[in-house]
N, C-alpha and C positions, 0 to 999 in steps of 0.2 A: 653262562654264569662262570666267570672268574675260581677257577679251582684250584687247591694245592694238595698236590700227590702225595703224601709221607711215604716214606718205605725204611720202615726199621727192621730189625732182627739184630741175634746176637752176632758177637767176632765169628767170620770167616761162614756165612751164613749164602752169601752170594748177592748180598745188598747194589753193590757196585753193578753187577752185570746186569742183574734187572733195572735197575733206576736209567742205566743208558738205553735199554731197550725199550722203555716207556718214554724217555724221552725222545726218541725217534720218533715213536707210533707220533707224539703229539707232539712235531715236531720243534720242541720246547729246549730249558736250558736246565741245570739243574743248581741245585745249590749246598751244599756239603756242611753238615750237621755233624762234625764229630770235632771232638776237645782235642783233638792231637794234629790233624790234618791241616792245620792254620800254618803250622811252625816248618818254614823251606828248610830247614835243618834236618827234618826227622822226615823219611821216604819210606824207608824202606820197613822201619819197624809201626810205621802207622799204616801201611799198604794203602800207601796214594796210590789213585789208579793210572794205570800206565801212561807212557805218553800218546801214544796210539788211542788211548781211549782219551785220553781230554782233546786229540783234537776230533774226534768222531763226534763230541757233545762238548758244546764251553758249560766249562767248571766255573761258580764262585766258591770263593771263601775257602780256599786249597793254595795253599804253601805261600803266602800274602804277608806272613808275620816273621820275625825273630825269635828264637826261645828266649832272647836276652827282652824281648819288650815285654810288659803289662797288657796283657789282654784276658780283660773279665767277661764271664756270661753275660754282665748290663751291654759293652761295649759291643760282645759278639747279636745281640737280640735286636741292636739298635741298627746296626750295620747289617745285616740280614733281611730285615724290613723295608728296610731303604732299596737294598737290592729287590726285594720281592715288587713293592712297588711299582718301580721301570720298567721289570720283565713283565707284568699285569698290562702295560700301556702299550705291547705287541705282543700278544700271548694270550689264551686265551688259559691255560695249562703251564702249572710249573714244577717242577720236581725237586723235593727234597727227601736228601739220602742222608744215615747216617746211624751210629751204633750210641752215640751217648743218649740215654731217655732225659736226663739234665738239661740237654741242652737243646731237643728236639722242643718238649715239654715248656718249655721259657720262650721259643721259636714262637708255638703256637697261640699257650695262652697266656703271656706274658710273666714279668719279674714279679717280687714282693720287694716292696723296698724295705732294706735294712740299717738302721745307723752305722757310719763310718767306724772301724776299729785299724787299731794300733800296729805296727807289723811286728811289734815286739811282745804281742798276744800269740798272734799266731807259730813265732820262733819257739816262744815257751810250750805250746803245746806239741811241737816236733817232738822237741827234746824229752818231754814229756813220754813221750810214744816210744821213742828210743831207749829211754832209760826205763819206765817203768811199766811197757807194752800197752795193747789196746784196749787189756781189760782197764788201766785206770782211766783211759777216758770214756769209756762206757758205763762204769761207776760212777764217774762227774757227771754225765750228761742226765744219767737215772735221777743223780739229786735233785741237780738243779734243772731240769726239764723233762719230768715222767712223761708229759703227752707226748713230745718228738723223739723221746727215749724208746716209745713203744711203734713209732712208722718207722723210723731211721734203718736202713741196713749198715745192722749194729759192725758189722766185719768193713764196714770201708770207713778207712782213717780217716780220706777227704772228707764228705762228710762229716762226719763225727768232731773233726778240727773245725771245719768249717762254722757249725751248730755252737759251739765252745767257744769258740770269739764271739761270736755275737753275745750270747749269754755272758762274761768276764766283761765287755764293755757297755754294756745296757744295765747290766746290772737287772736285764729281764730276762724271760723264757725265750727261746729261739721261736720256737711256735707262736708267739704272741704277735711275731710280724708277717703271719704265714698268710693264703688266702685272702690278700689284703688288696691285691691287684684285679681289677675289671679289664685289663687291656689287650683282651682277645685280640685275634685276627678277625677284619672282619668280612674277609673271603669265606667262600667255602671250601673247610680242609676236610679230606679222605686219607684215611691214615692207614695203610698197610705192612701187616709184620708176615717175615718170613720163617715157616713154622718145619722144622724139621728132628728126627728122633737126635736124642742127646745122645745115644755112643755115636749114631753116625759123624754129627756136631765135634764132636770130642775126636773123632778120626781125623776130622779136616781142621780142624785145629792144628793136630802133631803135624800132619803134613805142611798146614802152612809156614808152621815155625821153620822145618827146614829147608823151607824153600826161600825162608827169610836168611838163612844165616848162609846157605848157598849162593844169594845173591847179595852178600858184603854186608851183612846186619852188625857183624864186629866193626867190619872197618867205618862204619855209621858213625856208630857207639864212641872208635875211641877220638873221633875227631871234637865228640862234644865231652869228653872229659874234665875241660877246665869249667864246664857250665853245670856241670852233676848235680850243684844244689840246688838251681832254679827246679821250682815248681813243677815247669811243661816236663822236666825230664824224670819228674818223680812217678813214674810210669810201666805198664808192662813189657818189658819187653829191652828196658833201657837199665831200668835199677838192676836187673840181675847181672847184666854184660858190667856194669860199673861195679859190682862183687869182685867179678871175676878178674879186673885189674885192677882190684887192689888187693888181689891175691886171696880175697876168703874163701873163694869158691874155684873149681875147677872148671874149665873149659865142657864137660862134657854136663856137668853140675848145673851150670849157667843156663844153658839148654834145658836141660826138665824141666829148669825151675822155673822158665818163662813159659815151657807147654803147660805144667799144672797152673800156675798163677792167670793165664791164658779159659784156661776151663773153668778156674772157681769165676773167675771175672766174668763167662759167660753164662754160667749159672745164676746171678748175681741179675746181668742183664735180663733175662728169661723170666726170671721172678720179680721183678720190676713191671716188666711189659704182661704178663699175666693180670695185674692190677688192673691194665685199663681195657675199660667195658669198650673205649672206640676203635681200636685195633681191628679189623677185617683180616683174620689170618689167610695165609696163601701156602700150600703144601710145595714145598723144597723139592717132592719129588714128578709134582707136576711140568708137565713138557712146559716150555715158554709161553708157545701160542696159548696154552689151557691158561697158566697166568695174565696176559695179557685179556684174554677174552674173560676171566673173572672180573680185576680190576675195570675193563670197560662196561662189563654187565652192573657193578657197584655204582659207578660214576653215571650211568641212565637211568638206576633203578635207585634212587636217591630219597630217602622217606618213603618209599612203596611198601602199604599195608597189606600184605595177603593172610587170610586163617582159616585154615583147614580142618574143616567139622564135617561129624560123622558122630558114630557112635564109639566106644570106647573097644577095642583090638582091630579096628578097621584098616588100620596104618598110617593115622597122620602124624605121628612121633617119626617113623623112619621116612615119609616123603619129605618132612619140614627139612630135616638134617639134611637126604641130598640137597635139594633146593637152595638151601643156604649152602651148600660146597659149590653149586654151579655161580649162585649170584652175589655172594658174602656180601648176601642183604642178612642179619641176624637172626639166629632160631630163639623161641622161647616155645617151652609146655606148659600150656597153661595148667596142668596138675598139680606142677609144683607152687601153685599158688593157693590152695585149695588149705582154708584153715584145718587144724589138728585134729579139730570134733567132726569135720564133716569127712575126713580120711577114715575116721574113728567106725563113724554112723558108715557108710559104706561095708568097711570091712566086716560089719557085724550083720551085712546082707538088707539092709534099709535103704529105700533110694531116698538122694534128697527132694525134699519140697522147694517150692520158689522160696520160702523163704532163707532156708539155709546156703541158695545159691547167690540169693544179691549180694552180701559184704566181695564173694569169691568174684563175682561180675563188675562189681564197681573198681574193686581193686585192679582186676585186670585192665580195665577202661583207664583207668590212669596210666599203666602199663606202656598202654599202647600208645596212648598221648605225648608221653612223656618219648617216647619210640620213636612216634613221629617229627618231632622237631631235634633228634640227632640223627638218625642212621634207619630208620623204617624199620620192620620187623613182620618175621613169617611166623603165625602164633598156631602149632595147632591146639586146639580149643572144641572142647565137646559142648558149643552151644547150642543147646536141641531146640528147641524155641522161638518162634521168632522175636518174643518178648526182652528173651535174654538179648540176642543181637543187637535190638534196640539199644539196651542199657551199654554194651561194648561200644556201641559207634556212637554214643550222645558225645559231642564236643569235639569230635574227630575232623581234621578239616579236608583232608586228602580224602575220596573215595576209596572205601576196602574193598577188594577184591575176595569173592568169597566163594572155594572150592567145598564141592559139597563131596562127601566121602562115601563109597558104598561096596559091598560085597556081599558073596552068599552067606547068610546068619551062619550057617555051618562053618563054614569056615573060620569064622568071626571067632566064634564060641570057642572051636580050637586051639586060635591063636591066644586067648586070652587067658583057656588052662597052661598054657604050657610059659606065660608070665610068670615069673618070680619076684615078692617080693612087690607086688602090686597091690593097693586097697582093692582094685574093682573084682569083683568076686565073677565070675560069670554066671552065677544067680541071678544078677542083677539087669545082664542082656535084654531079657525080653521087655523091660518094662524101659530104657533105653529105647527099642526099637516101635515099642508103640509113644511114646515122646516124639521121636524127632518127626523135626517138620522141614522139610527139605526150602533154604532161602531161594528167595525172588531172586531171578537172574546170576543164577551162581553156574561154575564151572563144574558141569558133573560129572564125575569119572569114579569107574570103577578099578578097584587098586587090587585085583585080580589080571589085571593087563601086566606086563615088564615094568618097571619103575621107571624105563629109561621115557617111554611110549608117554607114562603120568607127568611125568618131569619136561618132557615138551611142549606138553599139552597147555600146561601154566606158565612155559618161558612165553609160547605164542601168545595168551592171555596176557601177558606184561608188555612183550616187545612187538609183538604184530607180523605177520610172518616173515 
């Protein structure tokens, strides 16, 4: 099947070095998703990747443009696809890298179209910004468009100017022309973010600003001077050094102010990419190989249903979690699905009946359906029953793989006093353990073994040994 690799994460996260190293594994090409990396002017403060690495992997869509030309997210989505295309027609794998979620996000599921506006809309709300700060255009946007007033990351001007035009020329909501587009891709994409702790994040940030200014980031800067007002250079990295010749700010000033601008921007990113549910995070501190062999375990294990039932402190909450860290195929508990009154009724030491359980079993059934046709899901799920099962798997089209969970009651009972902050009472246990009915043909394992020993047990169960 026809696949494309994403790999986002925030600035200076290590996107580049992994996206070459996947494209090796598959022996592919890659193609570069960031708003700044188009423009052959701008190298050193967009950290194009070296030259050593563009010729280890061909690059598209990296240093091809002018800051002095017009190039829009329509023109960058249309030409990107084009390229995707051809590389499909020898390939069977393709990679794209890149830190704008704008521009990745329009990549994959296409534009909304917008009516034409004026350039002398867009001027007026510069000046606007300049003159009377961000809060008034955040005020205007609240008037005249409370829906996109309330998704917008209210702190980025673009944005915010962006939204503003359109509303001043439509004379309608900016949101009115939102979700208007069906024009997915219609490959299959695998989207991966690179997930690492925000001081360490913020460490390599500082570091890489001065590694930018150590390798000519001024002398970058002042050659694009007579272009300062174009758009491409209204950016991090380039407006501060453009302060700083024209004397506002001082040289050592210029620097902080592209590390901090640097940080808020990748915070900014980070809470962007949190929003999306298809992201497969990959740990920053993971060795390569352990990345690579996630992502490859992801791209095999493609819609694969596994749920892990037992009784309630057996441990299928902490096996789902590894599981989804070896194969960043998605966890979910199904507890936290479990309506208010039936958390309620537990807690007060009453076990439910069938009845109180089908809304909590249909709804998961949807769940997993819904699971199914993006990204699969590892559900642990206390369905004792085999009645209940049934209702899980009605309309399911992939086969579930279904781990049966077990250990000494004793134990059990212990782990579930020492819960905090849990409905299940351990009251409740024995009446649990005369319910369950262990499923037909399930993987049975006892989670009294090492976790590592449980966690193989069901890669074998998936991948075969």
């Amino acid at each position: 099947m026809k696949t494309l690799l994403c790999i986002s994460g925030p600035t200076a996260s290590g996107k580049t070095s992994l996206a070459l190293d996947l494209a090796k594994t598959y022996q592919t090409e890659i193609i570069s998703v960031d708003s700044r990396q188009f423009y052959k002017e701008m190298s050193i403060g967009t950290a194009v990747p070296s030259e050593s690495e563009l010729k280890e992997v061909k690059h598209h869509l990296i240093q091809h443009k002018s800051v002095s030309e017009v190039y829009t997210l329509g023109d960058f989505v249309q030409e990107a696809r084009t390229i995707l295309d051809s590389l499909f027609e020898k390939h069977e794998f393709v990679v794209a890298v890149g830190g704008s979620s704008l521009f990745m996000d329009a990549f994959i599921n296409g534009i909304d179209e917008f009516p034409d506006t004026e350039p002398s809309i867009r001027n007026d709300l510069n000046i606007q910004l300049q003159k009377e700060g961000l809060k008034s255009l955040q005020d205007e946007l609240k008037r005249t468009d409370p829906v996109y007033y309330h998704k917008v990351d209210k702190n980025n001007p673009h944005r915010l100017i962006r939204a503003l035009e359109v509303c001043r020329s439509s004379n309608s909501p900016y949101s009115s022309f939102l979700n208007k587009s069906s024009n997915k891709l219609s490959y299959r994409v695998l989207h991966f973010g690179i997930e690492l702790e925000r001081a360490f994040l913020y460490c390599r940030i500082n570091e890489r600003v001065d590694l930018m200014v150590k390798g000519g980031l001024f002398e970058e800067v002042q050659h694009l001077v007579q272009h300062k007002e174009l758009n491409a250079l209204n950016t991090v990295g380039y407006k501060e050094i453009f302060s700083f010749f024209d004397n506002q700010i001082s040289r050592k000033n210029a620097i902080e102010e592209i590390k901090k601008n640097s940080r808020r921007y990748a915070k900014r990113q980070l809470t962007w990419y949190r929003k999306n549910e298809d992201i497969h995070w990959i740990g920053f501190e993971m060795s390569r190989s352990q990345q690579l062999q996630k992502i490859k375990s992801r791209i095999k294990n493609f819609r694969e249903i596994v749920i892990l039932t037992g009784v309630s402190g057996v441990g299928k909450t902490f096996l789902g979690q590894k599981l989804a860290e070896i194969t960043a195929i998605p966890f979910s508990d199904a507890d936290d699905f479990h309506p208010e009154a039936n958390k309620q009724k537990m807690k007060s030491g009453v076990p439910l009946n069938d009845q109180d359980r089908l809304p909590w079993l249909q709804h998961m059934n949807e769940h997993i359906k819904k699971s199914e046709i993006k990204h699969g899901i590892i559900l642990a799920c206390s369905a004792l029953k085999n009645e209940y099962r049934t209702v899980l798997e009605k309309d399911v089209v992939n086969k579930i793989i279904w781990v049966s969970l077990e250990a000494n009651p004793k134990l059990i009972h212990s782990r579930i006093q020492r819960r905090e902050n849990h409905f299940m009472p351990s009251t409740l246990l024995q009446s649990q353990l005369d319910t369950f009915e262990r499923p037909e043909h399930a993987l049975n394992l006892n989670t009294e073994k090492p976790v590592k020993d449980l966690c193989r047990a069901v890669l074998i169960k998936l991948y075969g040994k």
